[in-house]
N, C-alpha and C positions, 0 to 999 in steps of 0.2 A: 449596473456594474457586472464585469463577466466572472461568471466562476470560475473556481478553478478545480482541479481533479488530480487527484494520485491515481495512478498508473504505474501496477508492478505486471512485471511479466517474469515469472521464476526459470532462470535453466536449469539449476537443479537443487535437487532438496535430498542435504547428504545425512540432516540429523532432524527426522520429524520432530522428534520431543524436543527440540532447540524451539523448532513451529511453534509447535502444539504453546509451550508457552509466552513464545512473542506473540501468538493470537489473542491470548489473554488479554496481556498488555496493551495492546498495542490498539482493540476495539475498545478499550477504558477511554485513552488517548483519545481515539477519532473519535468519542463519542462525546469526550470533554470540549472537544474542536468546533464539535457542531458538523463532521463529519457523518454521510451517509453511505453506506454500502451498497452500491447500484452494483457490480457484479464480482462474486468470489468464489472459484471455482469454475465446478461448470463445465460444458461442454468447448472445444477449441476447433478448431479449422482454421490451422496454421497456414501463412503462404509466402512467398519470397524466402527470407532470410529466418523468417517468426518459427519457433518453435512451440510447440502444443504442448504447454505444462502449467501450470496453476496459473490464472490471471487476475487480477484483483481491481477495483475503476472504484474509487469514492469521488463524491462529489461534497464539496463547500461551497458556501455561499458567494466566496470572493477565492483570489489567488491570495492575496494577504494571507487570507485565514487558513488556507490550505499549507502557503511555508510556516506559518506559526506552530500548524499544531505538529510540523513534521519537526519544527525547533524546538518543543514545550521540552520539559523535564520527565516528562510523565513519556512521550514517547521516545526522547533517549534512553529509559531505561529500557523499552521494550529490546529497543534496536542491541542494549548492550547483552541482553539476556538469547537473543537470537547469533548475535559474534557470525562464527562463520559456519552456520546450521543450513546455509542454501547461498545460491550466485542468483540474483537477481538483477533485473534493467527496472529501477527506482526512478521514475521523475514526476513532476511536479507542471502540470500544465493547462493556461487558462483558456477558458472554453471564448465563445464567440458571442455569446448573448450580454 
């Protein structure tokens, strides 16, 4: 079964402490998902169109499990607590294995 993976790419981040506590949240969430944090932060080397600002990639077990936990209750509060603290490119995308 192919996993699946979140993939944020941040363009900008207007209200850290907005962050600061959707991070809370929001690793409770992927953690209840059965989400793993393969990269947050970090260094960038942007190219094309890609801007060099916070990147994030978790991996699930399945693509299911990846929309579920972005649908759980646990992480819409993250997402409501974060509102408009940063413009981010959010998707949801299954891997190949």
């Amino acid at each position: 079964m192919p996993k699946g993976y979140w993939v944020s790419a941040y363009r900008t981040i207007s209200d850290p402490e907005k962050l600061a506590a959707y991070n809370k949240l929001a690793a409770a969430a992927v953690q209840a998902g059965g989400g793993r944090v393969l990269v947050r932060g970090g260094r960038v080397e942007a190219h094309d169109a890609g801007i060099a600002e916070r990147t994030i990639l978790i991996e699930f077990d399945s693509f299911e499990q990846a929309v579920a936990t972005r649908e759980s209750a646990a992480y819409q509060e993250a997402l409501a607590v974060l509102a408009d603290g940063v413009e981010r490119d959010f998707r949801i995308v299954e891997g190949i294995d």
